[in-house]
C-alpha positions as YAML, in Angstrom:
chain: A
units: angstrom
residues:
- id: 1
  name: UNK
  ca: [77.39, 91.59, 166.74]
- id: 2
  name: UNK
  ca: [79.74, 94.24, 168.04]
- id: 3
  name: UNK
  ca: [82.52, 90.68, 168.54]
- id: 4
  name: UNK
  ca: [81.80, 89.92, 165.56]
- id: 5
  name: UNK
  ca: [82.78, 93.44, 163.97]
- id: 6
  name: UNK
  ca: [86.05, 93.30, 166.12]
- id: 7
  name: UNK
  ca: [87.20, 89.95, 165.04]
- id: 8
  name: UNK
  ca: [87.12, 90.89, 161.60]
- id: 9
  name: UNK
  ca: [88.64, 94.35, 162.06]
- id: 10
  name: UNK
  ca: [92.24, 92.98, 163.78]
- id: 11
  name: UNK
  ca: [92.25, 89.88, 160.94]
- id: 12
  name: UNK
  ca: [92.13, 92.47, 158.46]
- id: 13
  name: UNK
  ca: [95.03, 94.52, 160.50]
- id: 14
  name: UNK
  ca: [97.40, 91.76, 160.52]
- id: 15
  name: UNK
  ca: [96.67, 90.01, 157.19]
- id: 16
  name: UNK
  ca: [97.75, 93.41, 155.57]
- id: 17
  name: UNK
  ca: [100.96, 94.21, 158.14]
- id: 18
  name: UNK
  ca: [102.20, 90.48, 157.00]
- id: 19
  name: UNK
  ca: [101.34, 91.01, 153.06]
- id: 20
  name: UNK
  ca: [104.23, 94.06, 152.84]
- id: 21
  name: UNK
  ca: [108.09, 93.28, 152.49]
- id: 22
  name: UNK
  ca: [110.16, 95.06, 154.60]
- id: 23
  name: UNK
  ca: [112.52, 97.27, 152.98]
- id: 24
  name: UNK
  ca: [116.19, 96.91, 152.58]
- id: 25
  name: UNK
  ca: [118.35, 98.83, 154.56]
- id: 26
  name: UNK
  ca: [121.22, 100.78, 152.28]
- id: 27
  name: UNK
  ca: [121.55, 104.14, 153.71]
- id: 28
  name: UNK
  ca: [123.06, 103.81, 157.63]
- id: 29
  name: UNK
  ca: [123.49, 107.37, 159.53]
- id: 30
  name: UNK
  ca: [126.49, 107.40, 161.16]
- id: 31
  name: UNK
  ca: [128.16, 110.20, 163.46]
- id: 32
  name: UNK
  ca: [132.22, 110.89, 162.48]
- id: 33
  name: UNK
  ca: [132.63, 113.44, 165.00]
- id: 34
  name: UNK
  ca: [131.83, 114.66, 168.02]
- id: 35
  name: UNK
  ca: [130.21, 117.84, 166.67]
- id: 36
  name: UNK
  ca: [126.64, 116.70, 166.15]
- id: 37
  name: UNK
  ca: [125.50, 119.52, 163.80]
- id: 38
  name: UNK
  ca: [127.61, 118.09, 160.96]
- id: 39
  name: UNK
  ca: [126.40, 114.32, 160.22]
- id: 40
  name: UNK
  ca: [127.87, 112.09, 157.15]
- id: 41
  name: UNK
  ca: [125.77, 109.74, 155.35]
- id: 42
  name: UNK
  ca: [128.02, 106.62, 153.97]
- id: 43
  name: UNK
  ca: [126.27, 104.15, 151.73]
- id: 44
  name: UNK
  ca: [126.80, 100.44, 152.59]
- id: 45
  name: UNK
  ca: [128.38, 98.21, 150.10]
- id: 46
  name: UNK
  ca: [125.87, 96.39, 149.08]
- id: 47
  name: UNK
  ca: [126.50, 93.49, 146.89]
- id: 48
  name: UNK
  ca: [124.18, 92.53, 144.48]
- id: 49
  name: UNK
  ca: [123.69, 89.29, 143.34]
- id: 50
  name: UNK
  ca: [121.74, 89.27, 139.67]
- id: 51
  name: UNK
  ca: [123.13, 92.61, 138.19]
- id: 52
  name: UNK
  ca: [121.01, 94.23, 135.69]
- id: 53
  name: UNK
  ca: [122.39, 95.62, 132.37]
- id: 54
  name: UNK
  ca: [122.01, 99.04, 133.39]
- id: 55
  name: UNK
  ca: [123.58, 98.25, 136.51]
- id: 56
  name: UNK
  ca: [126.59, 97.02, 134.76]
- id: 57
  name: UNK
  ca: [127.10, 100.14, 132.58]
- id: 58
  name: UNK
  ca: [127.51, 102.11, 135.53]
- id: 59
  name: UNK
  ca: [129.59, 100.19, 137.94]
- id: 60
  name: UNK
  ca: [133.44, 101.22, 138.50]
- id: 61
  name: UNK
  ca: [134.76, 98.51, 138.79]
- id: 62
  name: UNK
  ca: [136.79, 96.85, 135.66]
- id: 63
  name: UNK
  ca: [137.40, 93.63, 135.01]
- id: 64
  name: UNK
  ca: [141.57, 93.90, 133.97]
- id: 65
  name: UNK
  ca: [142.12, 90.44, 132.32]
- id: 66
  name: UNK
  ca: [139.80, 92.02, 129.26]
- id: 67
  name: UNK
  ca: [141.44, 94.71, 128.70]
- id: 68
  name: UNK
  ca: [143.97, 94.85, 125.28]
- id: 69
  name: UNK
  ca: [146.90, 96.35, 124.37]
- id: 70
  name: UNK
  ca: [146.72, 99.39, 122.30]
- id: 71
  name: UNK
  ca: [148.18, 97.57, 118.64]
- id: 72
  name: UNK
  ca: [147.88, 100.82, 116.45]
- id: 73
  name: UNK
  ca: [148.98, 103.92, 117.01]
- id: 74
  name: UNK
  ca: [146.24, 106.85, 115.27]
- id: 75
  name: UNK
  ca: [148.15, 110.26, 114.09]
- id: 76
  name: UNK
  ca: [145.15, 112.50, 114.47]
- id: 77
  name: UNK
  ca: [147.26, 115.32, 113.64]
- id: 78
  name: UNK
  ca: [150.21, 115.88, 110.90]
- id: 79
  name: UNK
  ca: [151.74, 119.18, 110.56]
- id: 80
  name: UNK
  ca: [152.16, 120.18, 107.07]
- id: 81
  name: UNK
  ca: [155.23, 119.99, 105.65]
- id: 82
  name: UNK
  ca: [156.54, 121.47, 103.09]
- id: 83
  name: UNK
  ca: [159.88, 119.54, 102.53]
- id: 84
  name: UNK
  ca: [159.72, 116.11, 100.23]
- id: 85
  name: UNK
  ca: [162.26, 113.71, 101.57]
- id: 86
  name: UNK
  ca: [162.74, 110.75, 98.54]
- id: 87
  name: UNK
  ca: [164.73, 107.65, 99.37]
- id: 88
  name: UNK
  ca: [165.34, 105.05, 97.06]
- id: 89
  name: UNK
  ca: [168.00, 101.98, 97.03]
- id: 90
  name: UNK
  ca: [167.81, 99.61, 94.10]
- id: 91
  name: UNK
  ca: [170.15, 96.41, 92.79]
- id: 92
  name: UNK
  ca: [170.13, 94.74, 89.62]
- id: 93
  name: UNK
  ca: [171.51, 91.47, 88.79]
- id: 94
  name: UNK
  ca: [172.30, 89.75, 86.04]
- id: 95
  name: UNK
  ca: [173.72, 86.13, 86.25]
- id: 96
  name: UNK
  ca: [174.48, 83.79, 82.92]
- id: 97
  name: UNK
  ca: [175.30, 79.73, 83.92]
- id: 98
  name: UNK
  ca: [176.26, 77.10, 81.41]
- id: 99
  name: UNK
  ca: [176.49, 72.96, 82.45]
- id: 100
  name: UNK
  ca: [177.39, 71.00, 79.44]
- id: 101
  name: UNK
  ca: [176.33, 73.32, 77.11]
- id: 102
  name: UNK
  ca: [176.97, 72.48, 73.75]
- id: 103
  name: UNK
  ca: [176.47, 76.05, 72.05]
- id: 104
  name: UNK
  ca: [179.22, 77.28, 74.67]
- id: 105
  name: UNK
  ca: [179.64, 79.99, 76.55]
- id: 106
  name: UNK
  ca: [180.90, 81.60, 79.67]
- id: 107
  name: UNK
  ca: [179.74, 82.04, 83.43]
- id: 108
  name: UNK
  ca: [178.63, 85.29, 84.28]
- id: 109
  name: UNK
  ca: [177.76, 87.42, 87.09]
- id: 110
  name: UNK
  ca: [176.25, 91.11, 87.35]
- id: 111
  name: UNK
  ca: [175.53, 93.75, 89.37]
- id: 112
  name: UNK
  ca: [174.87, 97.39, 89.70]
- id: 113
  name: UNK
  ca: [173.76, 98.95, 92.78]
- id: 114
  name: UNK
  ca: [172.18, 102.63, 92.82]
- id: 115
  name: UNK
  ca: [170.81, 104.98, 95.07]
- id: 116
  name: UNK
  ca: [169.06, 107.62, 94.73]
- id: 117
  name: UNK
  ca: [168.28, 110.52, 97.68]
- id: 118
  name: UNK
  ca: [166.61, 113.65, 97.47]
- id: 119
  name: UNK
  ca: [165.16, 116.71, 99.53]
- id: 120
  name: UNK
  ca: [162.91, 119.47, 97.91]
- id: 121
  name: UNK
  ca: [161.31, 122.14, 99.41]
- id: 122
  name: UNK
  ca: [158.69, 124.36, 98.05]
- id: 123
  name: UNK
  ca: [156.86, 127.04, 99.22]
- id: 124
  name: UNK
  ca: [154.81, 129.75, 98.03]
- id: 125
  name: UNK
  ca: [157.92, 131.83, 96.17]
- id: 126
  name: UNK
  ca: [160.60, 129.58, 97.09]
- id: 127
  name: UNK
  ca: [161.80, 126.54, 95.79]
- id: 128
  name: UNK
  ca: [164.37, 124.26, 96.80]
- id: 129
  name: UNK
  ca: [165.72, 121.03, 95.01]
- id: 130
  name: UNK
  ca: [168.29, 119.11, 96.32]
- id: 131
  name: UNK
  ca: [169.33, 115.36, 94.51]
- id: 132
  name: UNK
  ca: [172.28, 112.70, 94.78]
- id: 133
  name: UNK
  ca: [172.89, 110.00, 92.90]
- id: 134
  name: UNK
  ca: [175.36, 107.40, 93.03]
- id: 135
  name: UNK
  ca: [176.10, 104.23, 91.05]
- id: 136
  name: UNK
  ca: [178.39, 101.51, 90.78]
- id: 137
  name: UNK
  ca: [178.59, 98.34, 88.64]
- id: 138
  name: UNK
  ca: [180.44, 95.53, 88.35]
- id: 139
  name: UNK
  ca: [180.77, 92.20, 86.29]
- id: 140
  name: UNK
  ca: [182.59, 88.97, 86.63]
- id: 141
  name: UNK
  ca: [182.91, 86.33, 84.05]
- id: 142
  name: UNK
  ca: [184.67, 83.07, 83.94]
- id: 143
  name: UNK
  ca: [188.11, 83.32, 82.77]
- id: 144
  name: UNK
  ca: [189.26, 87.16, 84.09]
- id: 145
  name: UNK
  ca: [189.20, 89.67, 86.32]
- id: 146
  name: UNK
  ca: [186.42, 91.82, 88.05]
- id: 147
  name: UNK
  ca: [185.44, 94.67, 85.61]
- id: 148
  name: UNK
  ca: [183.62, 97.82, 86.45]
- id: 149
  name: UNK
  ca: [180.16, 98.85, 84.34]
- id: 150
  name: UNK
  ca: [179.06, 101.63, 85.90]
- id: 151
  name: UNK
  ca: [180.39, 104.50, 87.54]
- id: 152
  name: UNK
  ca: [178.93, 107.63, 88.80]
- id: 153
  name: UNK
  ca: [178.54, 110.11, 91.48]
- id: 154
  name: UNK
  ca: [175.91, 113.26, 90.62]
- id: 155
  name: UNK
  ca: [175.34, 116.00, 93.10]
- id: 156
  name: UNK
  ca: [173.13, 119.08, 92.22]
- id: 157
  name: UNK
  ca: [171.20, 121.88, 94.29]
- id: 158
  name: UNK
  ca: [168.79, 124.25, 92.82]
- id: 159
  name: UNK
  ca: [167.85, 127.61, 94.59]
- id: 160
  name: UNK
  ca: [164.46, 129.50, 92.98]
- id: 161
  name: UNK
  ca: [162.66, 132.11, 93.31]
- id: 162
  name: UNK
  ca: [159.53, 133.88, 92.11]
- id: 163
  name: UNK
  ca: [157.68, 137.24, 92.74]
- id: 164
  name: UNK
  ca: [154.38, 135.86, 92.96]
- id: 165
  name: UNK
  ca: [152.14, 132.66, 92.94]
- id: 166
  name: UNK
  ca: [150.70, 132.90, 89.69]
- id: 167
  name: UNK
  ca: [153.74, 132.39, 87.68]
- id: 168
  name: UNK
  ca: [155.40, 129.28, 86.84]
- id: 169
  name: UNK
  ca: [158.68, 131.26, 85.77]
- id: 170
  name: UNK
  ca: [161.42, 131.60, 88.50]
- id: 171
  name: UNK
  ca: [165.06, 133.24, 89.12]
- id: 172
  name: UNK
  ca: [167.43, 130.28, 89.97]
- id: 173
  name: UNK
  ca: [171.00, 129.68, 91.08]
- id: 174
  name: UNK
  ca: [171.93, 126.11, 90.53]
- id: 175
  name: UNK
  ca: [175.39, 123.94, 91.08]
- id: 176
  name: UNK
  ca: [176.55, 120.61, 89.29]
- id: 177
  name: UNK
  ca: [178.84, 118.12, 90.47]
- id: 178
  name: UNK
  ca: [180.07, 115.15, 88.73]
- id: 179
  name: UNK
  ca: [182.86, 112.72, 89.13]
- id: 180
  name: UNK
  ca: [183.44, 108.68, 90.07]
- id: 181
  name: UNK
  ca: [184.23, 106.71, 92.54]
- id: 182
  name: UNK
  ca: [187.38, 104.60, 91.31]
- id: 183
  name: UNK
  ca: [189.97, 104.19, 88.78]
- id: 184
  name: UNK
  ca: [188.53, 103.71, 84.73]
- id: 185
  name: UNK
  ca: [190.52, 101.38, 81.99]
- id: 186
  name: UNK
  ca: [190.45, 100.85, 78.85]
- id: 187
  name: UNK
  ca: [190.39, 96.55, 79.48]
- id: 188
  name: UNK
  ca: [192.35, 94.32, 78.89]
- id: 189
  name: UNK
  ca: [195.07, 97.13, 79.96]
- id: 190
  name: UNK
  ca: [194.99, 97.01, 84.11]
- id: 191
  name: UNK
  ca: [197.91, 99.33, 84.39]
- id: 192
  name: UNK
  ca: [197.49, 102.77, 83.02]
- id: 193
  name: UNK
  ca: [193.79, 103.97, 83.95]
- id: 194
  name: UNK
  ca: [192.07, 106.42, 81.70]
- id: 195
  name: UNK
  ca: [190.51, 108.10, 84.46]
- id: 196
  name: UNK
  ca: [190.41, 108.09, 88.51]
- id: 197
  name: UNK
  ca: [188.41, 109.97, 91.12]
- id: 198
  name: UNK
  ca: [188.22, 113.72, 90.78]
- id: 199
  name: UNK
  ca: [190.17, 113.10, 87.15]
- id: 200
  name: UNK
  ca: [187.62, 114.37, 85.95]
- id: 201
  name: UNK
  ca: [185.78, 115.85, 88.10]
- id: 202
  name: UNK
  ca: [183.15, 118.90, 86.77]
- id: 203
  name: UNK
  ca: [181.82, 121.64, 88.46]
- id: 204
  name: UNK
  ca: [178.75, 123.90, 86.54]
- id: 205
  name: UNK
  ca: [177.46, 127.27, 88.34]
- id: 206
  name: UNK
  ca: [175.31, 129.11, 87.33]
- id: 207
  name: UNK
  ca: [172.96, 132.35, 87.17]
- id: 208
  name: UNK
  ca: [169.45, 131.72, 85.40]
- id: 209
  name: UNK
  ca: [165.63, 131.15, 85.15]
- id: 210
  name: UNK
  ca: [163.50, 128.09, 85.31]
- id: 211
  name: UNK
  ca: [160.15, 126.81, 84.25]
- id: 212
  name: UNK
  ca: [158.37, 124.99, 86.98]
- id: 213
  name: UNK
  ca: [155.33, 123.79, 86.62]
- id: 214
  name: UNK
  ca: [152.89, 123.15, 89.97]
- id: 215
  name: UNK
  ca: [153.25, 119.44, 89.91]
- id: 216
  name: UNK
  ca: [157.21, 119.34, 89.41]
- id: 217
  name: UNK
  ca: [157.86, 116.53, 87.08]
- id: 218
  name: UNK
  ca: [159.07, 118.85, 84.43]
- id: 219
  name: UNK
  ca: [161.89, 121.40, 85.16]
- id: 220
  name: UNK
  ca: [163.42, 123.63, 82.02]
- id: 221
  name: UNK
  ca: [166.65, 125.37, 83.41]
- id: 222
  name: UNK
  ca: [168.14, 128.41, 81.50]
- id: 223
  name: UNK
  ca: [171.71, 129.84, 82.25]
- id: 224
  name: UNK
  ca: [173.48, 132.21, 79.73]
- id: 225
  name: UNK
  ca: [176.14, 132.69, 82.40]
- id: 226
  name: UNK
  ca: [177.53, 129.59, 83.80]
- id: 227
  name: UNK
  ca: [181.20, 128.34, 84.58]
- id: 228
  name: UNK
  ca: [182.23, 124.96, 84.03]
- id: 229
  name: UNK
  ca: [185.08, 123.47, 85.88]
- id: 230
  name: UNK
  ca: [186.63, 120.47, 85.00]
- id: 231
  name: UNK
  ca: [189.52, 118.91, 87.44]
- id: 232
  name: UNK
  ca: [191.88, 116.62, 86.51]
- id: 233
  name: UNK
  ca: [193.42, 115.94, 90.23]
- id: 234
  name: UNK
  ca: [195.37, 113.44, 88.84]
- id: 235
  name: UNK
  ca: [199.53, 114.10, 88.35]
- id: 236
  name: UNK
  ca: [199.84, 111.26, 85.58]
- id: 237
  name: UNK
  ca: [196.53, 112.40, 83.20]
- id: 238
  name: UNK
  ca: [196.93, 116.14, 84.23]
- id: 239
  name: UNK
  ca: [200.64, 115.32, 82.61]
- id: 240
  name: UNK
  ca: [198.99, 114.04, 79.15]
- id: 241
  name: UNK
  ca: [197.02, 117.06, 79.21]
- id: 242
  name: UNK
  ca: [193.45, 114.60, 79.75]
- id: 243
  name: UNK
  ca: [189.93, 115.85, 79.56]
- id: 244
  name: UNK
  ca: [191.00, 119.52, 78.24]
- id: 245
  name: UNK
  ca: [193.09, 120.85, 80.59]
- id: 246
  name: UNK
  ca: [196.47, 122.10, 79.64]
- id: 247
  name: UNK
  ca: [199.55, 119.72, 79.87]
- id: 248
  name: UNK
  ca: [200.54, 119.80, 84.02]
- id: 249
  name: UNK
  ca: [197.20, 122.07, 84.81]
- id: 250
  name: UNK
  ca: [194.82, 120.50, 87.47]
- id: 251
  name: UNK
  ca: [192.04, 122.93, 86.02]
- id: 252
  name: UNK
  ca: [190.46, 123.95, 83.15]
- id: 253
  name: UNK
  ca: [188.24, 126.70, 83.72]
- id: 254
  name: UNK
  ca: [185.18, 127.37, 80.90]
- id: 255
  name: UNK
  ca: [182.14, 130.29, 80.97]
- id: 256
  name: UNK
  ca: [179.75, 129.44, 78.84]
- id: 257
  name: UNK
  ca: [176.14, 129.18, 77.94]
- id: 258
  name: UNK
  ca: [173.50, 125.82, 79.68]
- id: 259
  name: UNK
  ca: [170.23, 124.73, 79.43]
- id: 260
  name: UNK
  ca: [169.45, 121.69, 81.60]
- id: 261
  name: UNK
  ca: [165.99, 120.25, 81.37]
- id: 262
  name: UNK
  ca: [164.52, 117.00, 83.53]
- id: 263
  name: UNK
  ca: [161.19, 115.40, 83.01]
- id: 264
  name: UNK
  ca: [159.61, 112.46, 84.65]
- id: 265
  name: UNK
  ca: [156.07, 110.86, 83.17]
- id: 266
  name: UNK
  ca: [153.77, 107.77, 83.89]
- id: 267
  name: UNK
  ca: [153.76, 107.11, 79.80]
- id: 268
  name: UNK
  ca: [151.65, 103.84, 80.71]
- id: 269
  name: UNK
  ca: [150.47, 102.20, 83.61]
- id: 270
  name: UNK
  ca: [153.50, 100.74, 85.61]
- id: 271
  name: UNK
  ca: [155.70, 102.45, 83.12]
- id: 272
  name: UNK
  ca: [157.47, 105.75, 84.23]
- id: 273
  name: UNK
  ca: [159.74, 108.06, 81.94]
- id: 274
  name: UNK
  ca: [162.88, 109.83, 83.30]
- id: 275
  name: UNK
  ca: [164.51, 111.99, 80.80]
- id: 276
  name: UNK
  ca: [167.69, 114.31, 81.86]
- id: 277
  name: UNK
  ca: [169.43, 116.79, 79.16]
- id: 278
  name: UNK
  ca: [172.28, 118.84, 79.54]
- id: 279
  name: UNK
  ca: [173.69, 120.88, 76.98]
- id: 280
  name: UNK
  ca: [176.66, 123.33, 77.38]
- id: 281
  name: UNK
  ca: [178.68, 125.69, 74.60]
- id: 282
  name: UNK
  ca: [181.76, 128.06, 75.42]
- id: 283
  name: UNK
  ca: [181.76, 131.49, 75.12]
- id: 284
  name: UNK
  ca: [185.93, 131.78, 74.89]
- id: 285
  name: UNK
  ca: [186.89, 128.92, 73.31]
- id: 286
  name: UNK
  ca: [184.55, 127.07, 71.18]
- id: 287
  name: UNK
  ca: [181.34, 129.00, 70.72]
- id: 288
  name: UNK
  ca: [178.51, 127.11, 68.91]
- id: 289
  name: UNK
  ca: [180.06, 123.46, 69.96]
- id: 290
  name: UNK
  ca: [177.72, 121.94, 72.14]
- id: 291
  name: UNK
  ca: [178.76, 119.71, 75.27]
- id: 292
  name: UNK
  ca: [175.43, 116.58, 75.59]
- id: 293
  name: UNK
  ca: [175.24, 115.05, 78.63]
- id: 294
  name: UNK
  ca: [171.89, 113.13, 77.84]
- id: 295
  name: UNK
  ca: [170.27, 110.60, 80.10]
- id: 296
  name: UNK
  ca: [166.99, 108.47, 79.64]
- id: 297
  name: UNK
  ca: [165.18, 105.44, 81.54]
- id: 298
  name: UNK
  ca: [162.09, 103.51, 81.47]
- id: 299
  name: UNK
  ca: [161.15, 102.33, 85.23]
- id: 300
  name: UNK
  ca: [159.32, 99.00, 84.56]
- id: 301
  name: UNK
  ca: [157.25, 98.73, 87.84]
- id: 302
  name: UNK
  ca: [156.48, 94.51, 88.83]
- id: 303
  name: UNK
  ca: [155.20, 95.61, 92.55]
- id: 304
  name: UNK
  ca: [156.80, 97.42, 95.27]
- id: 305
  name: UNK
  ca: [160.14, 96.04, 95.16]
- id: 306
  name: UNK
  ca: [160.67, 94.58, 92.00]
- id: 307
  name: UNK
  ca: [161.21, 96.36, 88.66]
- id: 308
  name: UNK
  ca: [162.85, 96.02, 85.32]
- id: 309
  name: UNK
  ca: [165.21, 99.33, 84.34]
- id: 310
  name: UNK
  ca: [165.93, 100.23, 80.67]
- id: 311
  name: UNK
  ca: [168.14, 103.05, 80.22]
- id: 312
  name: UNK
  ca: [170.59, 104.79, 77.86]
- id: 313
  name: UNK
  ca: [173.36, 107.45, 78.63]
- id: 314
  name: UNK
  ca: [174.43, 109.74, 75.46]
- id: 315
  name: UNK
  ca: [178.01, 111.70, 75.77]
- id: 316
  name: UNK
  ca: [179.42, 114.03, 73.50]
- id: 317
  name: UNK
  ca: [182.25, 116.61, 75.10]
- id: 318
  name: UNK
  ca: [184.84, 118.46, 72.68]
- id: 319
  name: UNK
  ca: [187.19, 117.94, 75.48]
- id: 320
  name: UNK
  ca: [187.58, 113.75, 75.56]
- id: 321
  name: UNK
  ca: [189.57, 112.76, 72.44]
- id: 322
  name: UNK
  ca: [189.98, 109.70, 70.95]
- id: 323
  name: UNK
  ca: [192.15, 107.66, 68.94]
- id: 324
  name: UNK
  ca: [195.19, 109.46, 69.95]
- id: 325
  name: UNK
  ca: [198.85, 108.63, 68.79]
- id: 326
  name: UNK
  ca: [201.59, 108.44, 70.59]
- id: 327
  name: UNK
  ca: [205.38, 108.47, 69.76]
- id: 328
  name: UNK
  ca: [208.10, 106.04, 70.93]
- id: 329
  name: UNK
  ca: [209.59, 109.18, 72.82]
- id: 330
  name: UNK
  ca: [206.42, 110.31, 74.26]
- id: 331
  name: UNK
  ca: [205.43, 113.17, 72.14]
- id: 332
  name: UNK
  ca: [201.70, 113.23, 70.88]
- id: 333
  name: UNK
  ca: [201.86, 112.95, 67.43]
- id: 334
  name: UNK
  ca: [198.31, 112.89, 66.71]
- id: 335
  name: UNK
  ca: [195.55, 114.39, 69.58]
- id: 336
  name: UNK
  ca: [192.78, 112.63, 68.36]
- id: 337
  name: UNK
  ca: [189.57, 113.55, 67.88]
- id: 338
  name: UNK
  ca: [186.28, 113.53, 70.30]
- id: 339
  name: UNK
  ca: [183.48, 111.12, 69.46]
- id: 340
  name: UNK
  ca: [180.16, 110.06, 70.74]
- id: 341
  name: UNK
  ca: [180.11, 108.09, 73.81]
- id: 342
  name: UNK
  ca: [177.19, 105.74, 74.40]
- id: 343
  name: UNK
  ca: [175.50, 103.19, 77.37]
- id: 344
  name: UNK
  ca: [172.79, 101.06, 77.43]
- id: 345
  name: UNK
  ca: [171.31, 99.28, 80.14]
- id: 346
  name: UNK
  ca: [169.09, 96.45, 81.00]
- id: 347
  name: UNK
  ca: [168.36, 95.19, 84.43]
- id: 348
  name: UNK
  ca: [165.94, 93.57, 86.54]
- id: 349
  name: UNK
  ca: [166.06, 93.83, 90.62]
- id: 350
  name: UNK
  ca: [165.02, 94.97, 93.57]
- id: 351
  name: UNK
  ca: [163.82, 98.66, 94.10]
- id: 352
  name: UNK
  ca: [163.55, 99.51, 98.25]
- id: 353
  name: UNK
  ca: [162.07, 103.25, 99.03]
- id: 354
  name: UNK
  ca: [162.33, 104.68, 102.36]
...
C-alpha cells in the first residue's frame, strides 16, 4: 500500500513540473566594471515576431518611406497691423476688325493700362492715407498714327489727427500732385503740343479738417487755406502764357479756398461706386469762381480678374482757355474763353491685385 502511495506521489510531481512553460529570458545581469557594488541591468533586444497594436504605438522606431512632406505652411500667429497696403494693376482693351465688310469701317486697337497703389495707416488718433495713381492710354486705327487717350499721374498724402476716439472729426494736412507723363495735341496737328510733362503740373497744400468715418470709404476734406501751384516747366507754353501763368513765368502761384471729398460704395452686388470731387476758388484773384476736378466710376466685377470699368472725368478750370485767336505776327488777339472739359470711358479687362 505504502508503493502504491509513492508511485502516485512522484507521477503527480513530474506531470505538473512538465505542464509549466519556462519563462523567457529578457532581463540579463551583467557586470560593466570592476567595482561590484554598482551593477547595470541592460535589456536584451528582443525581437518580436506578431506585434500587438499597443506594442506598435509605443515602439521608436519609424518607418521613413511614410513619412510626407510638410505641403502647407499654418500662420498660427499674425501680428496686427495697422498699415493697409492696396495693390492693384488693371488693362483694358478694346479691338474693332472688319473683313469684307460692306457697312465699312476701320481697324482698331485699344488700350489703357492703370495702376493703382496705396498705403494707409490708422490708429487710434492718427490717420495716415497715402495713394498713387497712374494711367496711360493709347489707340491705333488703320490709316494714322498712334494717339494717346489717357493721361495721368495723381499723387496725394493725407496727415490726420484727432483728440480722442469717439469723434469722427479730425485736423488734417494734405498735399496734391498732378501732372502727365508725355506730350498732349490737339490731332491731326503732331507738331506744336498743347501740353507736356510738368506743363502743367499742380501742386495743392493745405491746412484743414476731415470727416472720417470708422469704415473709411467716405472722406469729406475741408481747407479754407490752401495754395495751389500750377507749373508750366515748359519754355514754348510758359511763352504763350498757357494754363494761367503770366507770359515767360514757370509759376503761377494761387491761395485759395478746397473741399475735396472721395467716396467708394458696393451700390449692388458686383457693382462698386468710386466718386472723387475737387473743388477750388481764389481768394486774390477770382473769388466765387470755382475750379471742378470731378471724377466718377462704376467697377463692374466678372470674377477676380476680369471686370468691366465705366467712368467719366468732369473739368472746369478758369485758367485753360479756349478758342483763342491768334495774329499773323503773333500777338493774341482774342484769349479765349475756358469751357467744360469732359471724358468718358468704357472698358473691359483684366484687374490683378497684389
Amino acid at each position: 500500500m505504502r508503493l502504491i502511495c509513492f508511485l502516485v506521489l512522484f507521477l503527480t510531481i513530474i506531470l505538473s513540473a512538465s505542464a509549466q512553460v519556462a519563462p523567457f529570458k529578457v532581463f540579463e545581469l551583467k557586470s560593466d566594471s570592476t567595482d561590484y557594488t554598482f551593477k547595470v541591468v541592460r535589456i536584451k533586444d528582443v525581437k518580436l515576431k506578431y506585434v500587438t497594436r499597443s506594442a506598435k504605438l509605443t515602439d521608436p522606431r519609424t518607418v521613413l518611406n511614410r513619412i510626407k512632406p510638410l505641403r502647407r505652411w499654418y500662420k498660427r500667429f499674425e501680428p496686427t497691423s495697422f498699415w493697409e497696403k492696396i495693390n492693384e494693376f488693371g488693362m483694358n482693351i478694346n479691338e474693332v476688325s472688319f473683313v469684307n465688310w460692306n457697312a465699312g469701317g476701320d481697324n482698331s486697337v485699344s488700350a489703357l493700362a492703370s495702376m493703382r497703389f496705396g498705403r494707409n495707416y490708422k490708429f487710434r488718433y492718427l490717420n495716415w492715407k497715402n495713394e498713387a495713381i497712374l494711367r496711360y492710354g493709347l489707340n491705333a486705327q488703320e490709316g494714322r498714327k498712334l494717339r494717346k487717350t489717357d493721361d495721368q499721374i495723381r499723387l496725394s498724402t493725407t496727415l490726420s489727427f484727432r483728440k480722442d476716439t469717439l469723434t469722427n472729426w479730425y485736423s488734417s494736412v494734405k498735399a496734391n500732385f498732378n501732372t502727365q507723363f508725355s506730350n498732349g495735341f490737339k490731332y491731326p496737328d503732331r507738331e506744336n503740343p498743347i501740353s507736356r510733362f510738368m506743363a502743367p503740373g499742380y501742386l495743392f497744400l493745405g491746412l484743414g479738417i476731415s470727416y472720417i468715418p470708422k469704415d473709411d470709404k467716405f472722406n469729406l476734406y475741408i481747407s479754407p487755406i490752401t495754395m495751389k501751384s500750377t507749373f508750366v516747366l515748359d519754355e514754348m507754353l510758359s511763352s504763350q502764357g498757357a494754363f494761367g501763368v503770366d507770359e515767360g513765368d514757370n509759376l503761377l502761384t494761387e491761395l485759395g479756398f478746397l473741399i475735396t471729398n472721395t467716396w467708394e460704395k458696393e451700390i449692388l452686388r458686383n457693382v462698386k461706386l468710386s466718386h472723387r470731387l475737387n473743388l477750388y476758388t481764389d481768394y486774390l484773384n477770382s473769388f466765387g469762381n470755382i475750379d471742378v476736378d470731378w471724377e466718377m466710376n462704376f467697377n463692374l466685377k466678372v470674377n477676380d480678374y476680369i471686370n468691366a470699368n465705366i467712368g467719366t472725368h468732369l473739368i472746369y478750370d478758369d485758367d485753360i482757355k479756349f478758342d483763342e485767336v491768334v495774329a499773323e505776327d503773333g500777338t493774341v488777339v482774342d484769349p479765349g474763353i475756358p469751357r467744360v472739359q469732359f471724358k468718358q470711358l468704357l472698358g473691359v479687362g483684366l484687374l490683378y491685385s497684389f
